[in-house]
C-alpha positions in Angstrom: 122.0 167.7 53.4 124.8 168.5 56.1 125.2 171.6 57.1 128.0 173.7 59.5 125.7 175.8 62.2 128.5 177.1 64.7 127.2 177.9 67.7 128.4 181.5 67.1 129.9 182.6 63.8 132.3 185.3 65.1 133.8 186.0 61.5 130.7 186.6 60.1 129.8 188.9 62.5 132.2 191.4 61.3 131.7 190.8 57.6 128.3 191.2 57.4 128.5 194.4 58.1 132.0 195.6 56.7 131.7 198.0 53.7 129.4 200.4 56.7 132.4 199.6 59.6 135.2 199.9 57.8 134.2 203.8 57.0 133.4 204.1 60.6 136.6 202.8 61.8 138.6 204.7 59.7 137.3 207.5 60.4 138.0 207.0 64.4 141.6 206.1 63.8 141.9 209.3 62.0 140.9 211.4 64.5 143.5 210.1 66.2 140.3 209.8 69.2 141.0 206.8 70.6 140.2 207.7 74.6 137.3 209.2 76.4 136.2 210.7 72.9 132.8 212.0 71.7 131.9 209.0 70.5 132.1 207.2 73.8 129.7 209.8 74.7 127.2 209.9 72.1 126.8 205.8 72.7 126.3 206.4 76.1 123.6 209.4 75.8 121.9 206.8 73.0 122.1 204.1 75.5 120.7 206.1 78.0 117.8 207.1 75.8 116.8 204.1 74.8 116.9 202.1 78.1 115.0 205.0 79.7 118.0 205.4 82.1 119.7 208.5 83.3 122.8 207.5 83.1 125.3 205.3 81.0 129.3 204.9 81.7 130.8 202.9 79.4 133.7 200.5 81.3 136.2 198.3 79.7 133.9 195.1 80.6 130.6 194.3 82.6 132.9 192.7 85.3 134.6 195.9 86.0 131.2 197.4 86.0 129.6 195.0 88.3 132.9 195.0 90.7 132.6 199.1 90.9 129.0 199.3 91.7 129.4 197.0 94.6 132.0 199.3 95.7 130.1 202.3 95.1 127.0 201.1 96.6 129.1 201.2 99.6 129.1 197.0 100.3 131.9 195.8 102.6 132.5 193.2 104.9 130.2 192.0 107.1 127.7 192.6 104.7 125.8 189.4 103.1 124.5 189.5 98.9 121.9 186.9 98.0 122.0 185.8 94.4 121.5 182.9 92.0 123.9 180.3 91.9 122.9 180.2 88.1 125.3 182.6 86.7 128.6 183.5 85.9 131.3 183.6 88.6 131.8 186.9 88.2 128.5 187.6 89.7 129.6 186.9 93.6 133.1 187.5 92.4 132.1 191.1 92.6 130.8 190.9 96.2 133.8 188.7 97.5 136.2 191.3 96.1 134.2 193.8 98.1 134.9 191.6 101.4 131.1 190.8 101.7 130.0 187.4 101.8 127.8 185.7 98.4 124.8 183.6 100.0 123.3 181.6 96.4 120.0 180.4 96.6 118.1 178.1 93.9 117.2 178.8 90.1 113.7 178.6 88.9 112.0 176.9 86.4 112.9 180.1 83.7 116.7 179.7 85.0 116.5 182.7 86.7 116.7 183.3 90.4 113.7 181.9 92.5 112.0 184.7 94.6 110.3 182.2 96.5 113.6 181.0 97.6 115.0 184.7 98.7 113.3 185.1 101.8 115.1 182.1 103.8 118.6 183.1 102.9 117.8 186.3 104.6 120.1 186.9 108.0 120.7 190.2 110.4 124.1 190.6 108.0 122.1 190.7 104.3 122.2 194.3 103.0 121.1 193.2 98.9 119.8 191.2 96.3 121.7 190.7 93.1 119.4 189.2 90.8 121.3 188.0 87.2 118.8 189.0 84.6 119.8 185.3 82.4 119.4 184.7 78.7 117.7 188.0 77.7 114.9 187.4 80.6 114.3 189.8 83.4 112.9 188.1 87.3 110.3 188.7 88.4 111.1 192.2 89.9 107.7 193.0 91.4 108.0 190.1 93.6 112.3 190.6 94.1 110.9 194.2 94.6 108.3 193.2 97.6 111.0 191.3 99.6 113.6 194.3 99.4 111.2 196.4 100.5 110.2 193.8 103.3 113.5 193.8 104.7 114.6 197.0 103.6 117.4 195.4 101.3 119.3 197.1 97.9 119.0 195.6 94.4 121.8 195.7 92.2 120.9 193.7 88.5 123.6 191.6 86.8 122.1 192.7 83.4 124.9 191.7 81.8 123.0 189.1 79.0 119.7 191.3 79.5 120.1 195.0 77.1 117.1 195.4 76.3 115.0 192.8 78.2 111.7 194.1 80.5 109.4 193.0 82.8 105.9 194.9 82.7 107.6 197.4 80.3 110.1 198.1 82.2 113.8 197.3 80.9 116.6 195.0 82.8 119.3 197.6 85.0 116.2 200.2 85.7 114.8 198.6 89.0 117.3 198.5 91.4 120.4 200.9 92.2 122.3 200.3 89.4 123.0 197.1 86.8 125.6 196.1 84.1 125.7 195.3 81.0 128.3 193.1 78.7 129.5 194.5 74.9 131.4 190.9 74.6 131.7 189.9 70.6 128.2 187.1 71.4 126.1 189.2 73.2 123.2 190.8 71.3 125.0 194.1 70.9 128.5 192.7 71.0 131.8 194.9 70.1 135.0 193.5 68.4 136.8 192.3 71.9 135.9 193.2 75.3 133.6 195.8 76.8 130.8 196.8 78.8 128.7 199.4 80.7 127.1 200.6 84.1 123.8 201.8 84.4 122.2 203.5 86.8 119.6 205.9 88.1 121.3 207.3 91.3 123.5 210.9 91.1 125.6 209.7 93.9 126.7 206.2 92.5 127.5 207.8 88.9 129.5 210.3 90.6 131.5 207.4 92.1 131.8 205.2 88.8 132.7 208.5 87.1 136.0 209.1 89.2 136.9 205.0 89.7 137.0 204.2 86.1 139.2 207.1 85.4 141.8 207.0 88.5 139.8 209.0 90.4 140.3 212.0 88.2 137.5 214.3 88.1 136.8 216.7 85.3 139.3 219.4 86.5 141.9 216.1 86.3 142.2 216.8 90.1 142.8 213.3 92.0 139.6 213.1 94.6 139.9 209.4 95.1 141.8 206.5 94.6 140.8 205.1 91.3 141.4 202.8 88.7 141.4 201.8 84.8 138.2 200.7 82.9 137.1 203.0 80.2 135.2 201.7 77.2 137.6 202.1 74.0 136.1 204.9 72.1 136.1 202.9 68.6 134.4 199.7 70.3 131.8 202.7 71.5 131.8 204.0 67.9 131.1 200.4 66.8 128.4 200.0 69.4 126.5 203.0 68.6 126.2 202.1 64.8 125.1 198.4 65.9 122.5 200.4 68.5 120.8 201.6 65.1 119.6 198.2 63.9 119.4 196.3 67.6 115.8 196.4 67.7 115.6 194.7 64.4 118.5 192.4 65.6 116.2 191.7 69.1 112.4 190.8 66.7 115.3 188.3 65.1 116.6 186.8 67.9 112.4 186.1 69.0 111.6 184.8 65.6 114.0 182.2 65.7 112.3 181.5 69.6 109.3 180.8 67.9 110.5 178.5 64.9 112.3 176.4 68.0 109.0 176.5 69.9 107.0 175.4 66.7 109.4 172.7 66.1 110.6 171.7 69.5 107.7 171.8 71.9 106.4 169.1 71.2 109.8 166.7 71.7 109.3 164.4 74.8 111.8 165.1 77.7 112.7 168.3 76.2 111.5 171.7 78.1 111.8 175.0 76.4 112.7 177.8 77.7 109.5 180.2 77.9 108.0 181.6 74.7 108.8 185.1 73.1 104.4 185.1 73.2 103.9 183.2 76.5 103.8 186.0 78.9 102.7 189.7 78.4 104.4 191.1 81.5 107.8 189.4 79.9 109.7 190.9 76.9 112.4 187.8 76.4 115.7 188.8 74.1 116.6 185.5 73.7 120.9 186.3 74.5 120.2 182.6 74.4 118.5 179.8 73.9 118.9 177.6 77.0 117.0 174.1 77.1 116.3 171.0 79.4 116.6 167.9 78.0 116.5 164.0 78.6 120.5 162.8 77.6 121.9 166.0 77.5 125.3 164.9 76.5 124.5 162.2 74.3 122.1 165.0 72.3 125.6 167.4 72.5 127.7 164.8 70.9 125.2 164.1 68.3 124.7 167.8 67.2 128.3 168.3 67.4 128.6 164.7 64.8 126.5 167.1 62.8 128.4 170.1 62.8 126.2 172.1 64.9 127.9 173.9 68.2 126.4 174.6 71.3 127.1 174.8 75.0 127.1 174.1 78.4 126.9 177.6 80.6 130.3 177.7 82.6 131.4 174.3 82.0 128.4 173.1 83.4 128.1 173.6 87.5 126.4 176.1 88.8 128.8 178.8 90.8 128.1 176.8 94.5 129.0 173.6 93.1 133.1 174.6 92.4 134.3 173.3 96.2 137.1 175.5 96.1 134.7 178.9 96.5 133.8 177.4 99.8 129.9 178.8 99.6 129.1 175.0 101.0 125.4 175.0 99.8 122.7 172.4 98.5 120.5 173.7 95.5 119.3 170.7 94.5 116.8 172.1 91.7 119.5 173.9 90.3 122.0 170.8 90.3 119.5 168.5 88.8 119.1 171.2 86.3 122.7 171.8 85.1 122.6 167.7 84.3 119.8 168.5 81.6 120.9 172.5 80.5 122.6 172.5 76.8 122.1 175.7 74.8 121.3 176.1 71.3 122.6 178.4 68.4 120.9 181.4 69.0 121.8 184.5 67.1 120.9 186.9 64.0 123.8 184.9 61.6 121.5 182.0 61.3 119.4 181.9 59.2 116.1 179.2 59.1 116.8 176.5 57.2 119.8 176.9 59.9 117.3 176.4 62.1 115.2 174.4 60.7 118.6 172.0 60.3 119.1 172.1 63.9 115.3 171.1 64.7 115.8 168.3 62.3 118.4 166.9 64.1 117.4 167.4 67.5 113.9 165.8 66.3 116.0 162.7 64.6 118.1 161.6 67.7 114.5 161.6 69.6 113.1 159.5 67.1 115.8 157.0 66.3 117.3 155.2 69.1 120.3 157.4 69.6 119.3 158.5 72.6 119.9 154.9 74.4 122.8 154.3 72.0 124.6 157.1 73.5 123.0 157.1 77.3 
């Protein structure tokens, strides 16, 4: 029987929960405590907590974050930033802004960034690493780690689809200087529009971030810098922090489904999963997404879609050195060659498994019937 599996139901993700948010809401709204309230603060100091992080600022959106720690990490031109070119623009966006110069280098087989691949793009100019902790998986840090130390480099984390995720225990945004994360309505703690947040270990850096997202106000209201405007909405923090109850429930979800996929789908030919929830005990995967390789991408696209299930193609489907325009005039091949076989999958706590199950059947059926030439 035909079902409707959106690739993200964004309706349901306020209903399911709306007799405990309206309360909530309500209760903000009549405060009247709309700005830099106590409820911002209590998410933060929960954040905090559970990352194992000292600090937590909430910012209007992980952009903003990730644009103010390269500022207050004191990056400036001349200065070179090596990351993946499998990302979101507004990974190197952040370093261009700061007048530095983004140097990608190749993906990996897990779709993160290659730290074999790190040392060569290395020059007298390259001051950091920014590695994009992708899809709810965190790098290999240990090895990113080594090289930094090597060459005496910074690492800033684009966490931004990573709260939560760890590598030998230890969770996305802790390793280097400071990370961000995204609050956007799909991510696995999402908000009701935009928002986002900076972590970070270092005094010095949350000083900064303290002062930029608020004008460069301190807590006197004295003007110490110039400054600007990114402070997470208190009643998107209020939201947050009730979702930050249940998000380790939410997260064992989000890896059951990874294993019904795995069951189903690891055996399909031309099809490569992304790495187990089980596969590997120094990883602890999210799963933000589920992003596989596959034989006839687009043909397999269409005929999920003819079957009312959604899914995507990160960033419209080029990697951030292949838009000419940016001018970063590299060749990743690996990564090229992978964006003509990445599709991604329904992957969040809405669905439930014969939603699953539903999409398996139908990913198993174009495999197995001759659609796949029909449609090459």
């Amino acid at each position: 029987m035909s079902r409707n599996v959106p690739f993200f139901n964004y309706q349901k993700f306020y209903t399911q929960n709306e007799a405990e948010l309206m309360p909530l809401i309500q209760d903000v709204c009549r405060r009247g405590a709309f700005i830099l309230q106590k409820d911002l603060q209590q998410f933060e100091e929960n954040l905090a907590k559970y990352l194992g992080a000292k600090y937590v600022i909430g910012m209007a959106n992980a952009t903003d974050a990730l644009h103010f720690l390269v500022r207050a990490a004191g990056i400036g031109a001349g200065d070179e930033v090596i990351f993946c070119s499998h990302t979101m623009v507004a990974s190197p966006a952040s370093i261009y802004f700061a007048g530095a110069t983004p140097v990608p280098v190749e993906c990996g087989a897990d779709h993160l960034i290659d730290p074999t691949k790190i040392e060569a793009a290395i020059t007298p100019r390259t001051n950091t690493i920014m590695p994009t902790q992708l899809n709810g998986r965190t790098a290999n840090m240990e090895a990113i780690q080594e090289i930094a130390d090597k060459y005496g480099l910074m690492i800033l984390e684009d966490s931004a689809q990573a709260l939560g995720s760890k590598f030998d225990g230890k969770c996305a945004g802790t390793f280097g200087k400071g990370m961000c994360i995204s609050f956007y309505p799909a991510k696995t703690l999402g908000c009701f529009g935009d928002g986002g947040c900076l972590i970070t270990n270092d005094d010095e850096i949350y000083e900064t971030i303290m002062l930029l997202r608020d004008h460069g106000r301190n807590h006197d209201g004295e003007v110490v810098m110039w400054g600007l405007n990114s402070r997470l909405d208190n009643l998107q923090a209020a939201i947050l922090d009730y979702k930050l109850k249940t998000y380790e429930q939410d997260i064992e979800r989000r890896r059951d489904i990874a294993r019904m996929y795995e069951s189903r789908l690891g055996t399909v030919p031309g099809m490569t999963l992304p790495p187990g929830p089980d596969s590997d005990p120094r990883h602890f995967d999210i799963f933000q997404n589920y992003e596989i390789e596959c034989d006839n991408r687009d043909g397999l696209r269409q005929h999920l879609r003819d079957n009312n299930i959604g899914t995507l193609v990160q960033w419209g489907g080029k990697a951030v050195h292949q838009f000419p325009k940016l001018k970063l005039n590299r060749s990743l091949p690996f990564t090229e060659k992978m964006f003509t076989r990445c599709i991604m999958l329904p992957m969040n706590t809405m669905l439930d498994d014969e939603d699953i199950h539903y999409v398996c059947d139908c990913v198993e059926q174009f495999y197995a019937t001759g659609v796949k030439s029909r449609a090459a």
